[in-house]
TIMIMI-106231 format. One line per 2 residues: number of its first residue (from 1); their letters; for each residue x, y, z of N, C-alpha, C. Coordinates in nm, 2 decimals, decimal comma, padded with zeros to 4 digits. Example, Ala and Ser with C-alpha at 12.3 -4.5 7.8 and 13.67 -1.06 7.14 Angstrom:
TIMIMI-106231
1	AS	01,32:-00,57:00,78:01,23:-00,45:00,78:01,32:-00,33:00,78 | 01,28:-00,22:00,71:01,37:-00,11:00,71:01,29:00,00:00,79
end
This chain:
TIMIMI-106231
1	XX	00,08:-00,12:00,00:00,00:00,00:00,00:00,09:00,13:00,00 | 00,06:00,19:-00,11:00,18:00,37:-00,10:00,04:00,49:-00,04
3	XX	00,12:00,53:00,02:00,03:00,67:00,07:00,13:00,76:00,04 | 00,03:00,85:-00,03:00,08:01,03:-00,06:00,06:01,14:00,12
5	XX	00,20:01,19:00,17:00,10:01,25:00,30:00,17:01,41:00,28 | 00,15:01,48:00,31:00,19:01,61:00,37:00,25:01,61:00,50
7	XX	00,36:01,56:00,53:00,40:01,57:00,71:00,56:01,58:00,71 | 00,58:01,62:00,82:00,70:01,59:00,86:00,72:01,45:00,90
9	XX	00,83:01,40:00,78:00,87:01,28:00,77:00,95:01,24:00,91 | 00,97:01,29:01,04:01,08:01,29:01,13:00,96:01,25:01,26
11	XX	00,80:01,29:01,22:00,67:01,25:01,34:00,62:01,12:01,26 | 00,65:01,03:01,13:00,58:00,92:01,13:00,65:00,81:01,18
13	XX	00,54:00,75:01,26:00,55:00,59:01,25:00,52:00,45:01,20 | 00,67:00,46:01,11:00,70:00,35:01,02:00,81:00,30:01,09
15	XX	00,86:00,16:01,08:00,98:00,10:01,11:01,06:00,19:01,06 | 01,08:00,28:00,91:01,21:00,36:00,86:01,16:00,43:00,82
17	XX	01,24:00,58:00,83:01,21:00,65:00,73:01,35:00,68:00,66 | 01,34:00,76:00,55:01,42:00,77:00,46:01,51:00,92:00,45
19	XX	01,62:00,93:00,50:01,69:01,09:00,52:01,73:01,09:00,32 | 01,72:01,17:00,27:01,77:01,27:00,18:01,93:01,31:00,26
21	XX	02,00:01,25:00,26:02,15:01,26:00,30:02,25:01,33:00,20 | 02,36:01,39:00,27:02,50:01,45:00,19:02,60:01,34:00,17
23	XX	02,67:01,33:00,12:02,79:01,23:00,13:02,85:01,22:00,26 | 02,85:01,31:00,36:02,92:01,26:00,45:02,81:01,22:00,61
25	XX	02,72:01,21:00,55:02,58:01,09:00,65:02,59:01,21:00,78 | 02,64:01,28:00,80:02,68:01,38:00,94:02,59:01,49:00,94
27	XX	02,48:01,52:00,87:02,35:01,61:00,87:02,40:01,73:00,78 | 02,28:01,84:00,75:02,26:01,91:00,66:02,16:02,01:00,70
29	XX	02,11:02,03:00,58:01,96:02,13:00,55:01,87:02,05:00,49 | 01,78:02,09:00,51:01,66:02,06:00,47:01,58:01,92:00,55
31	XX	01,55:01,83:00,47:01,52:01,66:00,54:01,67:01,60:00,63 | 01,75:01,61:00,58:01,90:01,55:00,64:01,89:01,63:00,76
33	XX	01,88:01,78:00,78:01,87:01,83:00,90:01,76:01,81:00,98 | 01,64:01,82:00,96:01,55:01,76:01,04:01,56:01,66:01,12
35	XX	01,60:01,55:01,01:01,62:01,41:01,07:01,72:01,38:01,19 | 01,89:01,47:01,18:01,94:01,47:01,26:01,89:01,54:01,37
37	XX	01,83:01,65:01,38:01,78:01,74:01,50:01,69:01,66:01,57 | 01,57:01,60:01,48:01,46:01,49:01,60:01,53:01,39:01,66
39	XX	01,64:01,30:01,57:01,71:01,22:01,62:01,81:01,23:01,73 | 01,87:01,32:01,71:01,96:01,38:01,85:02,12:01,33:01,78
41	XX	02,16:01,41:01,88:02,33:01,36:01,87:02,42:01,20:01,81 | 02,32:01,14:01,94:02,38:00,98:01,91:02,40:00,94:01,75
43	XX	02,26:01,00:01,65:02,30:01,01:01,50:02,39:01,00:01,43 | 02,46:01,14:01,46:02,60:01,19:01,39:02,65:01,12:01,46
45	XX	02,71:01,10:01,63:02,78:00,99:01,60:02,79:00,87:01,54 | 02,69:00,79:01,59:02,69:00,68:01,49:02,70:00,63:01,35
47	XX	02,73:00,79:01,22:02,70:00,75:01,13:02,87:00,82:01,10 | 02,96:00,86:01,19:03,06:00,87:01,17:03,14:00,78:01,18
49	XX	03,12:00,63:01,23:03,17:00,50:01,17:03,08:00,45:01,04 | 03,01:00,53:00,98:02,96:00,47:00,83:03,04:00,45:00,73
51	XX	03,15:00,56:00,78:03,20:00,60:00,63:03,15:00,66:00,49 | 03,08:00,77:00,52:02,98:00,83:00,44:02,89:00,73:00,34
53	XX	02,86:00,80:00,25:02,75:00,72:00,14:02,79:00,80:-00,01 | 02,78:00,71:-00,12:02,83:00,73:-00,28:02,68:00,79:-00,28
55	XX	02,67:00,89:-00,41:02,57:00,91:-00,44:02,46:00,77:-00,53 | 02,35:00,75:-00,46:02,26:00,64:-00,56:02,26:00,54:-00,49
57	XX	02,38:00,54:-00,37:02,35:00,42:-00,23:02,28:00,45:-00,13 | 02,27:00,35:-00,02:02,23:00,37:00,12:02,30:00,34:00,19
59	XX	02,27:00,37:00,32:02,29:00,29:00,45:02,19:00,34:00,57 | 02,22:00,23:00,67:02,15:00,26:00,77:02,16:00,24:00,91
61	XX	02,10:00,32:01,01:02,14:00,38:01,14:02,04:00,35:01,26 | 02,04:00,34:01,38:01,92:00,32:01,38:01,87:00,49:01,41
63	XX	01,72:00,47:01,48:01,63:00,60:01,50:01,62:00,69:01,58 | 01,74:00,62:01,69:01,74:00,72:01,85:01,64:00,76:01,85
65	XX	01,63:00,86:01,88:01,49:00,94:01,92:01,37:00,99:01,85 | 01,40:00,89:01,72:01,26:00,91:01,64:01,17:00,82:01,64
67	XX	01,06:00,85:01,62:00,95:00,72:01,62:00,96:00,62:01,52 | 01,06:00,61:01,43:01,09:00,50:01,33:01,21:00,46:01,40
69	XX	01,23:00,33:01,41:01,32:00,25:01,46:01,49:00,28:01,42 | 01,44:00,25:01,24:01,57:00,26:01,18:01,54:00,43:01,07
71	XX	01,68:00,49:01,02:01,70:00,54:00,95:01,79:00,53:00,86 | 01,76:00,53:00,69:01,81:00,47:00,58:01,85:00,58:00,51
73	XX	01,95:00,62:00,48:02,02:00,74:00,48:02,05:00,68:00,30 | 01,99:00,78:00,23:02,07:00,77:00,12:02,09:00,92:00,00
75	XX	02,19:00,94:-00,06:02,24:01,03:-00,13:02,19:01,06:-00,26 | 02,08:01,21:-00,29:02,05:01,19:-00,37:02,14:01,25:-00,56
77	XX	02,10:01,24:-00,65:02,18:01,33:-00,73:02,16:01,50:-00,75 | 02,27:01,55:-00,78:02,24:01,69:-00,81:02,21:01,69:-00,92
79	XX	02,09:01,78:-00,95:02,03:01,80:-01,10:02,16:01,90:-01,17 | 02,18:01,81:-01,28:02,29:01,86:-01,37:02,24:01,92:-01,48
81	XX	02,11:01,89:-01,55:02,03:01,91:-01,66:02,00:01,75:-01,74 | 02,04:01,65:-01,68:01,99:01,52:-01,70:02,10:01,41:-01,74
83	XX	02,20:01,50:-01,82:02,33:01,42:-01,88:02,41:01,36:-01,80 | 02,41:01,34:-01,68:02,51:01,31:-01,58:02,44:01,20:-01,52
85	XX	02,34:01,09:-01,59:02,28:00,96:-01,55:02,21:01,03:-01,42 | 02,18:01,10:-01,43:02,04:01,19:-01,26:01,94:01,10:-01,28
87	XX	01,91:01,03:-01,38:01,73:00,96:-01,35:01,77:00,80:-01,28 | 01,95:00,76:-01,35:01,96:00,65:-01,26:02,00:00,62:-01,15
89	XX	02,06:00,74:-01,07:02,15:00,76:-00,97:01,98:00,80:-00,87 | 01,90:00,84:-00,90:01,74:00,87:-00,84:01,67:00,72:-00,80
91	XX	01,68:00,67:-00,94:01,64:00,52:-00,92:01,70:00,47:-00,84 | 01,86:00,48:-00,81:01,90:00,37:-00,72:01,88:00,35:-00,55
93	XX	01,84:00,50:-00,55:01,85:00,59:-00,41:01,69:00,48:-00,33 | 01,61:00,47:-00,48:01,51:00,45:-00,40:01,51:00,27:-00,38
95	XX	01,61:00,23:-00,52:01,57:00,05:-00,51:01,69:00,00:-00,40 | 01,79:00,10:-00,37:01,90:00,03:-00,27:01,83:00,06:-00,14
97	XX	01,76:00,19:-00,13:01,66:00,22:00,01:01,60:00,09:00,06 | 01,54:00,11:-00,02:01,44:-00,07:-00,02:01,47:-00,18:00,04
99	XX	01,56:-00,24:-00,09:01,64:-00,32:-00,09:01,74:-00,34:00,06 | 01,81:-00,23:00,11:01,84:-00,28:00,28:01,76:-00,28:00,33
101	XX	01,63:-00,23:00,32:01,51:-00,23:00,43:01,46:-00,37:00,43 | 01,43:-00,41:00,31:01,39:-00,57:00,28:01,50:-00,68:00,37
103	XX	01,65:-00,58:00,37:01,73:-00,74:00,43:01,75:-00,69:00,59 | 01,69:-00,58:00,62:01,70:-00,58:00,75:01,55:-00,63:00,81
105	XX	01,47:-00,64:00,75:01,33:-00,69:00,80:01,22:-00,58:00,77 | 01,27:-00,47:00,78:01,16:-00,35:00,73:01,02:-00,37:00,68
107	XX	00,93:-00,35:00,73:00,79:-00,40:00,65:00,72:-00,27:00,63 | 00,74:-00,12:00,68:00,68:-00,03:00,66:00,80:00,09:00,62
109	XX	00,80:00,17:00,55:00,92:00,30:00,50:00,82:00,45:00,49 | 00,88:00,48:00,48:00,85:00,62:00,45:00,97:00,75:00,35
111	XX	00,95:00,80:00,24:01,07:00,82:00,18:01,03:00,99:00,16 | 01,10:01,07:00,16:01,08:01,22:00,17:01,07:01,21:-00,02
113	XX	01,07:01,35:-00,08:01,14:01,40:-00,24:01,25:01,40:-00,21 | 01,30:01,28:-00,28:01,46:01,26:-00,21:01,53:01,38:-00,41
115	XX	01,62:01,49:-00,32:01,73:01,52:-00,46:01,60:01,68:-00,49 | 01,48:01,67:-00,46:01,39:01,78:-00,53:01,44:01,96:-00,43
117	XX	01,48:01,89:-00,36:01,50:02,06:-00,28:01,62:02,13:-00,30 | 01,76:02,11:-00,22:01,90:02,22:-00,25:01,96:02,15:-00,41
119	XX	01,93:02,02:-00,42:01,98:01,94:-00,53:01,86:01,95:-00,64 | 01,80:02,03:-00,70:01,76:02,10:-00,78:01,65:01,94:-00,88
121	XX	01,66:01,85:-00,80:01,61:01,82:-00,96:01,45:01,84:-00,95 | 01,40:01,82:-01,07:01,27:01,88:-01,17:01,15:01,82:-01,05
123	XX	01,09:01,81:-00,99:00,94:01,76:-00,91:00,91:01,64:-00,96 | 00,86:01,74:-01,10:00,78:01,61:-01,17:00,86:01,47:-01,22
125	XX	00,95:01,51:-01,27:01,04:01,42:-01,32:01,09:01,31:-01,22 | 01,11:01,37:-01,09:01,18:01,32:-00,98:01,06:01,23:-00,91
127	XX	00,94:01,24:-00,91:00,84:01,18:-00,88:00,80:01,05:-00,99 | 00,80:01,06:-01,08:00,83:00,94:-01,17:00,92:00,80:-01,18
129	XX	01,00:00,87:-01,14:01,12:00,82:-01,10:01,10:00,73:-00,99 | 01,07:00,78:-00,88:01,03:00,74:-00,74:00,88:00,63:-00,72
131	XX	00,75:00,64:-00,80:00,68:00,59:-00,81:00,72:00,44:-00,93 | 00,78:00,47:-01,02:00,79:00,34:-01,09:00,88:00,25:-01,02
133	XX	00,99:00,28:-00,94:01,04:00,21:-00,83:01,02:00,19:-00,73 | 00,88:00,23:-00,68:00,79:00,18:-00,55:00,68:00,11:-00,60
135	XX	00,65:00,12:-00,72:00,57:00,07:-00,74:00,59:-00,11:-00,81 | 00,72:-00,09:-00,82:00,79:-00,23:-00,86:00,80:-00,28:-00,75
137	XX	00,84:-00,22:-00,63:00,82:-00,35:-00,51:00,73:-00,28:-00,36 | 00,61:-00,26:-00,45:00,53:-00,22:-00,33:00,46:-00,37:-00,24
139	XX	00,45:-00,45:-00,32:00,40:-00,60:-00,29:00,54:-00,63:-00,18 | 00,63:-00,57:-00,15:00,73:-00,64:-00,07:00,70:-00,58:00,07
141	XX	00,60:-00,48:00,10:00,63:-00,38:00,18:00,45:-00,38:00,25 | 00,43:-00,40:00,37:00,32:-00,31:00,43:00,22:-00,23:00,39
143	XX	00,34:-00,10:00,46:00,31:-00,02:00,39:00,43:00,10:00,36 | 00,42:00,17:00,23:00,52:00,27:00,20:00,47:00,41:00,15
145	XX	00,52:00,49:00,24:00,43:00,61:00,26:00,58:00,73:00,18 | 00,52:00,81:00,06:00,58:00,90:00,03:00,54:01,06:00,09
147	XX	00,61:01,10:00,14:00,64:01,22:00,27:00,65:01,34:00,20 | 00,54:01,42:00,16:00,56:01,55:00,07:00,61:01,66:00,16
149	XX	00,64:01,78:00,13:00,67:01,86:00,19:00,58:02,00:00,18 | 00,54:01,95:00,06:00,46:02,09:00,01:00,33:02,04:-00,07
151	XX	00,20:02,17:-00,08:00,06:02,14:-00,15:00,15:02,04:-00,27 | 00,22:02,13:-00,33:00,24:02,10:-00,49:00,32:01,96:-00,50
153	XX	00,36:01,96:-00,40:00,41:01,78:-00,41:00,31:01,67:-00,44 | 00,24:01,72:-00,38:00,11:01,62:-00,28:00,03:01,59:-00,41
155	XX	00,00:01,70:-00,47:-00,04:01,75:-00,61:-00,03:01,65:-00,69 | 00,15:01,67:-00,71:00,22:01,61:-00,84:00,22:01,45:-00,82
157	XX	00,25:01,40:-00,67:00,26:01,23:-00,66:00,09:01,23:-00,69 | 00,01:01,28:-00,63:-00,12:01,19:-00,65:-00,18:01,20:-00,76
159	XX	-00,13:01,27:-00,87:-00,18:01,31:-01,03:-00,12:01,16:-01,09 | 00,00:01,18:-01,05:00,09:01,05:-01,11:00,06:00,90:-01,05
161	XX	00,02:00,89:-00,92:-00,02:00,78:-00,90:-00,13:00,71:-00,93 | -00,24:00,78:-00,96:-00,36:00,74:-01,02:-00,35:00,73:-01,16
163	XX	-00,25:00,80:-01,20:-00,23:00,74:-01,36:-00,15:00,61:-01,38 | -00,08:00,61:-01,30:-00,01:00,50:-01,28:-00,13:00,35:-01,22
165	XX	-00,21:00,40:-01,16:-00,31:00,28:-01,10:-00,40:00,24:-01,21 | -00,48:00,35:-01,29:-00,53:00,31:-01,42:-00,48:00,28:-01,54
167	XX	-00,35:00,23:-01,56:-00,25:00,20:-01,66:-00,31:00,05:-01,67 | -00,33:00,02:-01,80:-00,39:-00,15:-01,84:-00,26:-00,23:-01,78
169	X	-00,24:-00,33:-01,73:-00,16:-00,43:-01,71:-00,14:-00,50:-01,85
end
């Protein structure tokens, strides 16, 4: 089951949610900052034996002080103008997210607009992206809840997802 929500991704409870991360997993702006601020200190420490994260990977930490257990920290791409493989380095953010949630046990996620804020890439394009690779392993998952931040997010995933639901098999 995917849910479209309007929230601060840092008050749901899902087993994971998903940080929008820098290379060096130690916090930021925007979602990365959030996540570290709810979570507390113990965070950054613990993610300074991670050895940061490549962009289009993950890794994961647990939740300290947030109501999701674990957090799946992964690096999104900078919008270059598209020539720099941005739609597969997006894809991978979201099938490697998964994909450790799946081998750690994960049955519910939650994933922000991972790359759409200081990393520039396009909304819509970036939502496409994110839905045809949730929607390929939504049968693996509970439930997986995409975390908008704004009206116009909310907008753009639920325009897209119902087109994507009435698509013929």
């Amino acid at each position: 089951m995917i849910e479209i929500v309007q929230a601060d991704i840092t008050t749901l409870n899902v087993d994971a949610i998903v940080n929008a991360a820098n290379h060096s997993l130690l916090g930021g702006g925007g979602v990365d900052g959030a996540v570290h601020a709810a979570a507390g200190p113990a965070l950054m420490a613990y993610n300074r034996n991670l050895g940061g994260c490549r962009t289009g990977q993950a890794k994961i930490s647990p939740g300290f002080n947030l109501p999701a257990r674990w957090v799946i920290h992964t690096v999104g791409p900078v919008w270059q103008g598209g020539a720099e493989h941005e739609d597969e380095l997006l894809g991978d953010c979201y099938r490697n997210s998964m994909s450790l949630a799946l081998a750690c046990g994960i049955r519910s996620i939650a994933f922000p607009c991972i790359s759409t804020g200081a990393y520039g890439y396009p909304g819509t394009a970036a939502a496409k992206i994110a839905l045809e690779v949730i929607r390929a392993h939504e049968h693996e998952f509970d439930k997986i809840i995409v975390c908008c931040f704004s009206d116009r997010e909310v907008a753009v995933y639920t325009k897209l997802i119902q087109a994507v639901r009435i698509r013929p098999e």
